[in-house]
N, C-alpha and C positions, 0 to 999 in steps of 0.2 A: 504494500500500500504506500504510496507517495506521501510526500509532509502535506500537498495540497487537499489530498485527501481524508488525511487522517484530520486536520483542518475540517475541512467540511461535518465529516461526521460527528465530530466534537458539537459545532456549531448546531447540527442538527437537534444534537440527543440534549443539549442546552432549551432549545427551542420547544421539544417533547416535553422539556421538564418542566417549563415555565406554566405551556399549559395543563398540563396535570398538577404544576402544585398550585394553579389560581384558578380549579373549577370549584371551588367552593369560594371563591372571593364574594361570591354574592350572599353569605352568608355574614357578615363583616358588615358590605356595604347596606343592605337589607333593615338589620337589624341599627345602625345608623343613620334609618332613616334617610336614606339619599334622593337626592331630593332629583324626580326625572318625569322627564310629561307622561302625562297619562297613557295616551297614544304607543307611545313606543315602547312602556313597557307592556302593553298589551299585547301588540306585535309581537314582542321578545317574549312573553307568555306563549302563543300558540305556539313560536320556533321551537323553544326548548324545555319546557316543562308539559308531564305527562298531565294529560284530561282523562276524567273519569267522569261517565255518565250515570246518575242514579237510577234514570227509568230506562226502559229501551228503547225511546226515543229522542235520550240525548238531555231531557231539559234538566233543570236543575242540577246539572254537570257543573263541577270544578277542577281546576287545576290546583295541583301539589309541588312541592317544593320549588317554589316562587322564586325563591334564590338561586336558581341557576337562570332565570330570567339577568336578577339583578347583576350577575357571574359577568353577562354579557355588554350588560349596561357599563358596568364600573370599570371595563377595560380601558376605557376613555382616560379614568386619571392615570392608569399604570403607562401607559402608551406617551405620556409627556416625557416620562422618564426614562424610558426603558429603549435600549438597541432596536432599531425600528423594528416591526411587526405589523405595516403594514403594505413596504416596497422594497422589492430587491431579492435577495437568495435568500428565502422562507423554505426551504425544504427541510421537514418532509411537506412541510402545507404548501396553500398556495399565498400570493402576496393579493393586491386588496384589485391590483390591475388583473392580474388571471380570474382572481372569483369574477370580477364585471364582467370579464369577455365569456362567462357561462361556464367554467371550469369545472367538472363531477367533483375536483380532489376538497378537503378541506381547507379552511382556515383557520389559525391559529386559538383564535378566540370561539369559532362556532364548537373545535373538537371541547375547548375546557367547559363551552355552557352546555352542552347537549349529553354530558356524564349521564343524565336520568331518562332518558330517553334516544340513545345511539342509534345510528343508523349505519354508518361509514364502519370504513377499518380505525381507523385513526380514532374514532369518538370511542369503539368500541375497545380500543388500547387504554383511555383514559377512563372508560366505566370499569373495566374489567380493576385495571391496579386500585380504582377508587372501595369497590366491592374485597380485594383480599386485603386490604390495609384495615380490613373493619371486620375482616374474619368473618361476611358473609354468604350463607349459605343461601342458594338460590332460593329455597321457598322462603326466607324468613325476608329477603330482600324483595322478592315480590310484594310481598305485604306490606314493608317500609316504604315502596315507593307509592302504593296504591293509598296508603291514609293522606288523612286530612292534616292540611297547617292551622298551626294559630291558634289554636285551643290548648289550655291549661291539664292536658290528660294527662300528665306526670300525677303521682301519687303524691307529691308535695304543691301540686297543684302552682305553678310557677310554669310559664309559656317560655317561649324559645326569644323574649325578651329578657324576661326575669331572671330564670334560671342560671345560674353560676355555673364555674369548672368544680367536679367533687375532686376528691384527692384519692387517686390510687393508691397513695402511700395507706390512709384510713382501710381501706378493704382487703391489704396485704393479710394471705391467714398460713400460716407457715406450724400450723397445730397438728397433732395426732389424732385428734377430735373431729368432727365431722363439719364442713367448711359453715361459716356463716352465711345466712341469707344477703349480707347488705343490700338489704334493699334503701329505697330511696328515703321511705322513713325512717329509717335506723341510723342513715348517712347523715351526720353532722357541722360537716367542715367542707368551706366551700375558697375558692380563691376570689380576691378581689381582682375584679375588672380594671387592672392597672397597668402601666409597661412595664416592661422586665427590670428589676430594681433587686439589690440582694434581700430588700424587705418584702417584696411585692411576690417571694419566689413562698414565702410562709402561706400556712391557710388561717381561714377564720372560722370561726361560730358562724353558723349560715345566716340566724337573725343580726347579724354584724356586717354583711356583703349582700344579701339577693333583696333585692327591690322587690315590694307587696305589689308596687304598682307599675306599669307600661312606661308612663313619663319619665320619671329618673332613672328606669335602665338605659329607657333608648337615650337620654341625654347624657350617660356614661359611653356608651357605645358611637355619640357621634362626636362626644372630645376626644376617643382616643383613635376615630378615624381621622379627627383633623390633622393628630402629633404623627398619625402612618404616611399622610399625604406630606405633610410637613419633612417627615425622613427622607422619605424620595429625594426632595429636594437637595439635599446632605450628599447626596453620592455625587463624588466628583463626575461632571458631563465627558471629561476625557475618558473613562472608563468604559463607555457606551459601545466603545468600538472593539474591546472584547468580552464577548459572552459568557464564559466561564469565571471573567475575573467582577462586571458588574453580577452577576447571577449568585456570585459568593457574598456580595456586599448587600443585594436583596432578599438574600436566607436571613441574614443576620438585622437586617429592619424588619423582617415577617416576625425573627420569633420575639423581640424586643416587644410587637404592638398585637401579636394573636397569643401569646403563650399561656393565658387567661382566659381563651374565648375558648369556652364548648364546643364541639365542633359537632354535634348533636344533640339536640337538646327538646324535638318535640317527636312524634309519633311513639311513646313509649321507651324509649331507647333512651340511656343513664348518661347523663352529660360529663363523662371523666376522660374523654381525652379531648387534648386541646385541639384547635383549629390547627394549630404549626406542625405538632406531629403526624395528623393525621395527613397533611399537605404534604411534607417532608414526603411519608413515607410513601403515600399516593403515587409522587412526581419519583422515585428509585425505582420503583416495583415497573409503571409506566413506561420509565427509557429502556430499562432491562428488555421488558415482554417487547417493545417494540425493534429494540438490535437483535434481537433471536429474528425476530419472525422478517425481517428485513435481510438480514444473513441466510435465514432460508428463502429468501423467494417468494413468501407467503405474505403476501400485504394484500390482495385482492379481495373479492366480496366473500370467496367462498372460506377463507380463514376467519373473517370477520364473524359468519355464519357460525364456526366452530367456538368463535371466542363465548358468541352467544349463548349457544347451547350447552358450554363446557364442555365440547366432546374429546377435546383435546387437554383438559385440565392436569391427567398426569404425566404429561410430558414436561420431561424436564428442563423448561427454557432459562431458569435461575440459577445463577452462580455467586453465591454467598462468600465473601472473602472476606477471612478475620484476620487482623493484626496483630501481635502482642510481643510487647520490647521486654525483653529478660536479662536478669542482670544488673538490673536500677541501681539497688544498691551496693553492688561491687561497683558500678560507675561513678556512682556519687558521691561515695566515701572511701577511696583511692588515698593512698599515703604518699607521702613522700618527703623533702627535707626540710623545705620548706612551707609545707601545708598546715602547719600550725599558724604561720603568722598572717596565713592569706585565707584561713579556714574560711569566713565569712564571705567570702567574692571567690572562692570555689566552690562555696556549697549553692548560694544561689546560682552560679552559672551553669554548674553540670546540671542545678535540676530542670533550670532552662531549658537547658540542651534537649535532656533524654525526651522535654514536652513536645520541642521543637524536630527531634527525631522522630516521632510518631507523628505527628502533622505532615512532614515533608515524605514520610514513606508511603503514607495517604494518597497524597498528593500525586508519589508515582506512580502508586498503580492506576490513580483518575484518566492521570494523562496519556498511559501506556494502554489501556482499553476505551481511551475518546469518549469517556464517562465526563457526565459535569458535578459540578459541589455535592448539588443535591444530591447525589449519590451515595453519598457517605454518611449514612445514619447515625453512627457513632464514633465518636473521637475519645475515651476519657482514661486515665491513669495507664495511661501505654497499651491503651487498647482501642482497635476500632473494628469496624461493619461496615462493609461497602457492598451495596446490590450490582453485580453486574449481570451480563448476559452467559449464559452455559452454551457459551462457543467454542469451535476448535481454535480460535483465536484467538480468544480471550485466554482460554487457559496456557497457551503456546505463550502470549505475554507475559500472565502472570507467572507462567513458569520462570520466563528471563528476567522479571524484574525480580525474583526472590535470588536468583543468581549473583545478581546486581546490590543487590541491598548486604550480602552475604560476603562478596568481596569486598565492597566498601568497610564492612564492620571488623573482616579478618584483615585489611591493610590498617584500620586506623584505631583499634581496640585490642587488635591479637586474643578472640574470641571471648575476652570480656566480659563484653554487652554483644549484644544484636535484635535482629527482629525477627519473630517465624512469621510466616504466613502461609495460610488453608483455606482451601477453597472447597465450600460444601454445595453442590446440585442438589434443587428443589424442583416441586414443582408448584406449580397454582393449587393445587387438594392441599397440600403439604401446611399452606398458610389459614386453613379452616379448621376449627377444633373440632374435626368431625365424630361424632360419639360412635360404637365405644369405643376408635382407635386413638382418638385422641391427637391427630398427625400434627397441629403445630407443637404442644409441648415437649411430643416426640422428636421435632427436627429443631426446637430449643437444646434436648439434651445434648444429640449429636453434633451441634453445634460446640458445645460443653467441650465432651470428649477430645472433637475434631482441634481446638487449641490445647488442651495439655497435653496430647499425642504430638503435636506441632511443637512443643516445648523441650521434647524429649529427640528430634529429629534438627537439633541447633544444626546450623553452617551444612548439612546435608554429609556429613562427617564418614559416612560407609560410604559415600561415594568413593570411586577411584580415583576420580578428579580431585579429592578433597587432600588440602595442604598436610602431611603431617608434621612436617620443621620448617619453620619461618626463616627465611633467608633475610636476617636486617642484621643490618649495621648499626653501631653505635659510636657514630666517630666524637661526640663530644659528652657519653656517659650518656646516662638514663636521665630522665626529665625530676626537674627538683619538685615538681608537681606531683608527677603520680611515675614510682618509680617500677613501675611495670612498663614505662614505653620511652623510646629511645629517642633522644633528643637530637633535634636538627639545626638546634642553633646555640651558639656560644656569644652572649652578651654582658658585658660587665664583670665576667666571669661567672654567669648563672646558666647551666646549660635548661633546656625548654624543649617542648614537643610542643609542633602549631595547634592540635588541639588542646591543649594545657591552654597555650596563650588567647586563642579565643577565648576558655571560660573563664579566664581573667579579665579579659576587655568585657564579659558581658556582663559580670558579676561587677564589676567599674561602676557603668553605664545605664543598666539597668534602669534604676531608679531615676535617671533623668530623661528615658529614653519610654516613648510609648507606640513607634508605630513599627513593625517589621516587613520592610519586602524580600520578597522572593523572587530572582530574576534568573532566566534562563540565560543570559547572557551577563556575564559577571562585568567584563569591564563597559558597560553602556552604564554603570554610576561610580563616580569616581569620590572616594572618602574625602571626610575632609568636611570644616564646620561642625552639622547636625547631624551625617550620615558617617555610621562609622560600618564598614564590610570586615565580614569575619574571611578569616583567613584561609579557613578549610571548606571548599566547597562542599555541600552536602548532598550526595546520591546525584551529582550533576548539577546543583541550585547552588547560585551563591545567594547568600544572605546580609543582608545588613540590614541596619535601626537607624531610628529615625525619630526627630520630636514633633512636635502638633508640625501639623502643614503649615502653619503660618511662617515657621524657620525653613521648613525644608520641601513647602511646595505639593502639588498633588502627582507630581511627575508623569503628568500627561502625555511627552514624548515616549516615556518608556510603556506605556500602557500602549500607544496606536501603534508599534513596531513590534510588538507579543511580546517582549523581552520583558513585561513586567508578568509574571504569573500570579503571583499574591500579592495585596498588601493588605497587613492584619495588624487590627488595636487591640492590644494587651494594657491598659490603659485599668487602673485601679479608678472605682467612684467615689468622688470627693466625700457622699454620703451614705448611709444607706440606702436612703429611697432615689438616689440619683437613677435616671433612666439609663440602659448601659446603650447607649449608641450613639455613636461619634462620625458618621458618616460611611463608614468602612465596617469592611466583616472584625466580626470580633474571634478572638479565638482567648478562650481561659488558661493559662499557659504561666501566667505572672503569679509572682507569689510577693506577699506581702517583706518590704525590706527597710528595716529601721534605719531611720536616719536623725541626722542632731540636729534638734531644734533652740530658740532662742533659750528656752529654761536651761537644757543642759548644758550648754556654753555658761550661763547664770551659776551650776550648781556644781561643775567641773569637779570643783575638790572630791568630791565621790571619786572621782576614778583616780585617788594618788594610790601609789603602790602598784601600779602595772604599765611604767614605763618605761620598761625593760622588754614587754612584749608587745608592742605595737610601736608605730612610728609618733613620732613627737607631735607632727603634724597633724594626727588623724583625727583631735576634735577638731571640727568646722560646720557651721550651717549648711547642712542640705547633705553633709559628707555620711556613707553608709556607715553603721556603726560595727564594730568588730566584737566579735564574740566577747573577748576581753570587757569591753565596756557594758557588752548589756549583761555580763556577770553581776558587776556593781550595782544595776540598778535596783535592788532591791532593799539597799541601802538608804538610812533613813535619817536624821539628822537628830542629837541630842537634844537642841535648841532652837532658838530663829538664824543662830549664826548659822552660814553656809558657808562657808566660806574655809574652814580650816578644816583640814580633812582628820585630824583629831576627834571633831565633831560628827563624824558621822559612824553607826555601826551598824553593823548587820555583817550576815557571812557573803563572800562574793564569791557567788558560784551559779553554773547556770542548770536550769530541768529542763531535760529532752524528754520529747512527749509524744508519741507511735501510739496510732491506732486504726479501727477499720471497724468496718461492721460487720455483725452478728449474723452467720449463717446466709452470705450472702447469694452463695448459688441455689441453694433452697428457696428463697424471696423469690430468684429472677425464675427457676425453673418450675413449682409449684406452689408458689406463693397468690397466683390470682388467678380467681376459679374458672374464669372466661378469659384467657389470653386472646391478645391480637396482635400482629405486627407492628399496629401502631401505639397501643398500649406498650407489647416491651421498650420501645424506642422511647415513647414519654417517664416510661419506671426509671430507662436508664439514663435520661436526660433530668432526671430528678433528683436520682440518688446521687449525681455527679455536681447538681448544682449547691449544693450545700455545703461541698467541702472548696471545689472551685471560685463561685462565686461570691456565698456568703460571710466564709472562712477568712480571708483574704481581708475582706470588707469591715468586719469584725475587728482582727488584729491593728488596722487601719485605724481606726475611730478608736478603741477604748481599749487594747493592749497594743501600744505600739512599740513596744520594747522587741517583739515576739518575734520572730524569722520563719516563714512557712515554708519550710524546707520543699515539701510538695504535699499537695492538698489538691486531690480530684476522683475521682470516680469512689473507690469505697473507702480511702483510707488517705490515709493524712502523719507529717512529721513535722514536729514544732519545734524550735530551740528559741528557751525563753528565761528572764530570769527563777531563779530555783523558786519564790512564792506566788509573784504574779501568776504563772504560768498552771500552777494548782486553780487559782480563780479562772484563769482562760477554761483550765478544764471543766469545772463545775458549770460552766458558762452555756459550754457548748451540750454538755448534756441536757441541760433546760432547754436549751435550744431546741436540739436537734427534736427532742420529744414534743417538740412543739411543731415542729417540720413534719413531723410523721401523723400529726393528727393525735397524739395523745395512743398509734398503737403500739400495743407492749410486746408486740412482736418484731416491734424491728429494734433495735438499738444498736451501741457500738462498745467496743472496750476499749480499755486503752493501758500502755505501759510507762511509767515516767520511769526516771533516773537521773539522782540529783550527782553532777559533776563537778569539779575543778575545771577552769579554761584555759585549753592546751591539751588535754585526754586527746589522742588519737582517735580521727573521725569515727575510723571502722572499728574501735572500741565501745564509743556512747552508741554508735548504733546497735551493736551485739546486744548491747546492758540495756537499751529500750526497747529490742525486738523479745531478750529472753523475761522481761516484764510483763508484754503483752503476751506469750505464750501463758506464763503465770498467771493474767487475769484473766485469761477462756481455758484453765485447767480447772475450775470451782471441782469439788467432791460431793455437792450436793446430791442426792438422789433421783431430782425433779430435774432432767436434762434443762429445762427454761431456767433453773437458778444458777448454770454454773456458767455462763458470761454477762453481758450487762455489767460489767465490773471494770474495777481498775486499782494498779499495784501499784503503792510508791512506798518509798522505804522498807519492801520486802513485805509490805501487809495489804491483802487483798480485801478490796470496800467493793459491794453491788452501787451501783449509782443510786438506788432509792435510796441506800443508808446514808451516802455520803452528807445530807445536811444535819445531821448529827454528829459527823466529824467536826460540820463548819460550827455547829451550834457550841461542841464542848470546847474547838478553841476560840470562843467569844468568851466564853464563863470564864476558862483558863486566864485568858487576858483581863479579863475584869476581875479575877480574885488577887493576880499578882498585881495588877496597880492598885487595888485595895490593901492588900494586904505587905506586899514588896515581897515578896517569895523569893529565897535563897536560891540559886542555884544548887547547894549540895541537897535543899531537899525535894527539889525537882530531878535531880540525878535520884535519890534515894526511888522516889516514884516508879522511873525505868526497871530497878534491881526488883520492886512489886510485881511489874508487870511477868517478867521473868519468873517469877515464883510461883505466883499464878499459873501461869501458863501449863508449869511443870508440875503435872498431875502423879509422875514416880518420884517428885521428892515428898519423904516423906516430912519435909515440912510444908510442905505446899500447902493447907488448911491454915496455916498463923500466918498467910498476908493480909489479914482483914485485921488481925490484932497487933500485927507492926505498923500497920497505917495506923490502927487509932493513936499506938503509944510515940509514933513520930512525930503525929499531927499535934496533938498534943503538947511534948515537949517544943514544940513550932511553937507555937499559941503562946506559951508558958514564959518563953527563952527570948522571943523575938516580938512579942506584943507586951511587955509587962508593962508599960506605960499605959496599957490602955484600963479601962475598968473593969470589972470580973461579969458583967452585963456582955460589955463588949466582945469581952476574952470567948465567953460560951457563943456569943453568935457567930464568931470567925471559925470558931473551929466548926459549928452545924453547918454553914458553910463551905468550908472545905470537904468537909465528908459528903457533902451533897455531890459538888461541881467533880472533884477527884476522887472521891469511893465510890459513890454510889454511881455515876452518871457515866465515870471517867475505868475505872479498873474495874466495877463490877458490871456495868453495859456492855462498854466498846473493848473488853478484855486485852488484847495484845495490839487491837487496832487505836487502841488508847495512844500509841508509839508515835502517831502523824502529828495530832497537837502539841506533844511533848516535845518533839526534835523541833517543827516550826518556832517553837518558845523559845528552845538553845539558840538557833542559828539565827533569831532575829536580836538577840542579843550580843552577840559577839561582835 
């Protein structure tokens, strides 16, 4: 196949996806009240929406779902923005000059409105992916298409104005028990009707979000059509002239202003996936069925006919291709001689990197099967989903791009890291939860399988092709970065490998940097100013960063010559409910990176004592902060002086914080009793947004000390100071269980481990990963009691119990600034706990009467000024907050609030 061609097809399968993912636009515009003459959408009623006659003469006939009327109408505003679609090379459609000259083929806009009533090949491409993304079955979809609109026949009695998005997370049932009904009345938590915001991603109490009345839904629904129309505008107009690159920038304004809108919500059918996913996955499924049937030959009336009748449903035209980067953290946390002093601008860079790896390996298999954005269902923690076509050429690509990706990793890694990639054939039955075989959950599992069989087959290794001795050189020693890779350059006398030196320039820059392109052509942008190019091209892409376009331009040239392939904003929200859209596709990839503000320049003297391990230089406004300094921050000041670093105590050390959620292939695999293609796509767009986008967002705002090592799909690594970072936790456990709708079936665990700074990367990470093994080993009986938890200082808390930690060390601190508690007999406490604990010594019964005769002598020795009233309340007291509450409640977990008390003392 020629570049012109492969070109073309690209453009084509772009243009399939546009209108498969905008035949429900009128669903959006509809419910916004768009304001259109009467006339023409009458017209556009008979064109594209089915009639149903009540008598058999026709009268009292209505039309159903009106919204593929208004699909047709609303193209008008997409069409200002958007790569023309209505003259010039429209293939597969025709453009607006062939429809006039009488043309049989379609157009663009008739195949996305006519989804409910097909006729053509083309319309019947965009019903057909419309129907398996919703995992319908033909009789039940007959019946969907034949009811009535506009009426309140939801069981919550709320119309397809009113009604809200429910929350899939709520109806997740992961039990032994027999599945819950969720039905509509039972369901309680709905999303608000807002743009994508890290707060706006939470659900609500439905009496808190769903309008009683018609008026103030549609008047929610036509301000946030205006901020959609408004986005459009935002996408650079140079962009226009490639399709793949404005089509990525127009996913990412669809899910910013639909990701809240029900994408069904009247004839009986449960309003929980959004309008974005179901689009999304519509317009994948769509270009897929259409490059099969186009590679066969099959486009004519009589395939249409089969698409119809599904006679041809289990042929296998689907090629499922999963991604997944292995090795993260041997990439991440790589040693070498100097990776202590740079730890901080190594660890955000490699985890840069490893996001920015998986994006761009995406990215080649898109370009390498002439797929567009939309294709790519999922992106999240080193893993993605891409629908293609189950061709001999598709899989002939995908074959070389894994070849491709495999030598890049075995030249620049020496098999380290890398990527697998699997390719599973489906078919159309395959995506219907047909009873009793059940074929999607089934082709969910082998999905499952199909990557960690993929994970076990790295670099293709039993090949005979496969390297078994690396032939490199080391002319200037091993990289003082990571001393597994051999260094290519000698400067100042520091030898380096150019990957090292990239994840230093990014781990630099990062923070002042918010936009990344991707250019097929490395030198058409030359560094320099606000654009800084990484050194190591990636699978073929160079890459380089960029700040707002106002410094560095929309680079318009580079977009009309193809050389620009992506440009993507990683770009943190100034707030929570900031809208995430910047004019450009977004990609979540950025992790949240502390930098010094006006106070800490103010409060400096905290960091004496470690200027020995950082540059002299390194406090400055705006400057990223080094591990070293955000040890200190938990550092607190004797008095109002700040100033003399005498005055201030506490221990300066930092808490690394790993964790992930609870039984997460059970959730994805049997966790929701009705699966659908675009249900798992929204589960997994869900469960990724919380670590990705609101974690980040979180750290941002009200722990900014915190470093998000990486946070996205199910799990998440923090390095923060040693106490703040216990609050981050507690934080997010309220959180997240607020995310999930209050269900006790999903949660996450987590591992801390309190350090010194300077510990060897891949040390705190061993000592956080064998934490969080220890908070999902519980020995409880009742398998649901043994995660939900989390270990720090070697003592395992369930998160329900943890605010009784927080509660005992409130008392704790309020009996020692009442009372001024010794240190030794706060050690003594410890030697209790201990005793306690040890059920074979056979003194283990007399810690209840060494506490009295302690506390006691405390009271006796250390209050005698006070009066014998006073003397006996102090000590009822203490027996309360540390016997009773402290060593006879929380027995050995008593140990969290004691050691916090030492270490904020010191």
């Amino acid at each position: 196949m020629t570049p012109h061609s492969k070109t073309h097809w690209l453009h084509a399968s772009c243009r399939v996806a546009l209108a498969a993912y905008l035949h429900d636009l009128g669903k959006f515009a509809e419910r916004a009240r768009l304001d259109v003459p009467a006339d023409a959408l009458a017209a556009h009623k008979t064109q594209y929406c089915p009639w149903h006659s009540t008598t058999p003469g026709g009268k009292n006939g209505y039309h159903s779902h009106i919204h593929a009327a208004y699909t047709a109408l609303a193209f008008d505003h997409i069409e200002r923005h958007a790569p023309s679609l209505i003259q010039g090379d429209m293939a597969p459609f025709v453009n607006r000059h062939q429809l006039q000259a009488g043309s049989e083929a379609d157009s663009l806009v008739n195949a996305a409105a006519a989804h409910h009533r097909p006729d053509t090949f083309l319309q019947w491409i965009i019903a057909s992916a419309d129907r398996l993304a919703s995992g319908f079955e033909r009789e039940a979809f007959d019946a969907y298409n034949a009811a009535q609109e506009g009426n309140p026949d939801t069981p919550t009695g709320r119309n397809h104005y009113q009604a809200r998005l429910l929350s899939l997370l709520e109806q997740v049932d992961i039990s032994a028990a027999a599945k819950k009904s969720h039905s509509l009345k039972s369901l309680q938590w709905r999303y608000p009707l807002k743009a994508l915001s890290p707060q706006a991603i939470f659900p609500q109490p439905r009496e808190k979000c769903e309008p009683a009345q018609d008026a103030p839904a549609q008047q929610e629904y036509a301000a946030l059509w205006q901020q959609f129309l408004q986005a459009l505008q935002a996408i650079p107009a140079a962009h226009r002239s490639q399709w793949p690159l404005w089509l990525d920038h127009f996913d990412t304004a669809w899910l910013t202003f639909t990701q809240a809108i029900p994408s069904a919500t009247a004839f009986g059918s449960k309003p929980e996936v959004s309008l974005y996913d179901h689009s999304k996955t519509t317009a994948a499924l769509a270009v897929a069925l259409w490059r099969w049937h186009a590679a066969q030959g099959q486009t004519d009336a009589a395939a249409a006919q089969r698409l119809k009748e599904r006679s041809d449903w289990d042929e296998q035209k689907f090629l499922l291709i999963q991604g997944d980067f292995f090795g993260i953290q041997d990439f991440i946390f790589a040693d070498g001689s100097q990776t202590r002093r740079d730890a901080a601008r190594l660890l955000r860079g490699r985890s840069f990197q490893v996001s920015l790896f998986t994006e761009l390996a995406a990215l080649k298999v898109l370009e390498a099967l002439q797929l567009p954005p939309t294709s790519q269902i999922t992106n999240a923690a080193g893993k993605f989903l891409i629908v293609a076509p189950n061709t001999a050429e598709a899989r002939a690509q995908l074959a070389a791009v894994r070849t491709e990706l495999n030598n890049w990793f075995l030249q620049h890694s020496f098999g380290l890291a890398g990527l697998g990639l699997a390719g599973k054939a489906a078919s159309s039955n395959d995506f219907l939860d047909k009873k009793p075989a059940h074929r999607f959950q089934a082709l969910m599992s082998e999905l499952f399988a199909d990557l960690e069989k993929a994970k076990l087959h790295r670099f293709d290794l039993t090949a005979a092709s496969a390297p078994s001795v690396f032939e490199v050189q080391y002319p200037h020693g091993v990289c003082r970065y990571n001393d597994r890779l051999p260094a290519d350059q000698l400067q100042d006398g520091q030898a380096s490998a150019a990957l090292s030196r990239d994840q230093i320039e990014i781990g630099k820059g990062l923070a002042r940097q918010d936009r990344l392109l991707v250019l097929r052509q490395g030198e058409a942008v030359v560094p320099g100013g606000s654009v800084k190019r990484l050194e190591v091209p990636i699978f073929g892409y160079t890459v380089a960063f960029t700040a707002d376009e106002d410094r560095s331009g929309k680079f318009g040239n580079l977009a009309s010559n193809a050389s620009l392939a992506r440009c993507w904003d990683f770009s943190l929200p100034d707030t929570l409910d900031a809208p995430l859209w910047h004019g450009y596709a977004r990609r979540y990839i950025n992790a949240y990176v502390p930098r010094f503000g006006s106070l800490d320049l103010q409060t400096q003297a905290k960091y004496k004592g470690i200027e020995e391990e950082v540059d002299a230089d390194a406090v400055a406004h705006g400057a990223g902060k080094t591990l070293n300094h955000i040890a200190c921050e938990d550092r607190l000041p004797k008095s109002d002086d700040t100033s003399s670093a005498a005055n201030w105590q506490g221990q300066v050390a930092l808490m690394t914080l790993k964790g992930d959620v609870d039984n997460l292939g059970t959730i994805f695999q049997q966790g929701l009793p009705s699966p659908t293609f675009a249900k798992m796509a929204a589960l997994s767009r869900q469960m990724n947004a919380f670590f990705a986008v609101y974690l980040p967002a979180l750290c941002a705002q009200e722990f900014p000390n915190t470093y998000t090592v990486f946070a996205g799909g199910d799990d998440f690594f923090l390095i923060g100071p040693w106490h703040s970072t216990q609050k981050l936790a507690a934080r997010m456990a309220r959180a997240f269980a607020d995310y999930v709708a209050g269900n006790p079936g999903i949660t996450f665990s987590a591992g801390m481990c309190m350090t010194k700074p300077g510990l060897p990367m891949h040390t705190l990470a061993a000592q956080a990963e064998d934490a969080l093994d220890a908070a999902k080993a519980g020995s409880h009986p009742d398998p649901a009691q043994r995660k939900n938890a989390l270990v720090l200082y070697g003592e395992r808390v369930r998160w329900p119990e943890w605010k009784v930690i927080e509660y005992t060390q409130q008392q704790l601190d309020d009996v020692r600034a009442a009372y001024g508690l010794s240190t030794s007999y706060v050690y003594s406490l410890l030697h209790l706990i201990d005793l306690k604990a040890d059920t074979h010594n056979p003194e283990h019964a007399m810690w209840r009467s060494r506490f009295a005769y302690r506390t006691r002598r405390y009271v006796m020795d250390k209050l005698k000024d006070r009066d014998p009233l006073a003397r006996a309340q102090a000590q009822t007291r203490l027996a309360q907050v540390l016997g009773e509450q402290g060593l006879e409640h929380l027995g050995t977990q008593f140990r969290i609030p004691l050691f916090n008390h030492f270490y904020r003392q010191r």
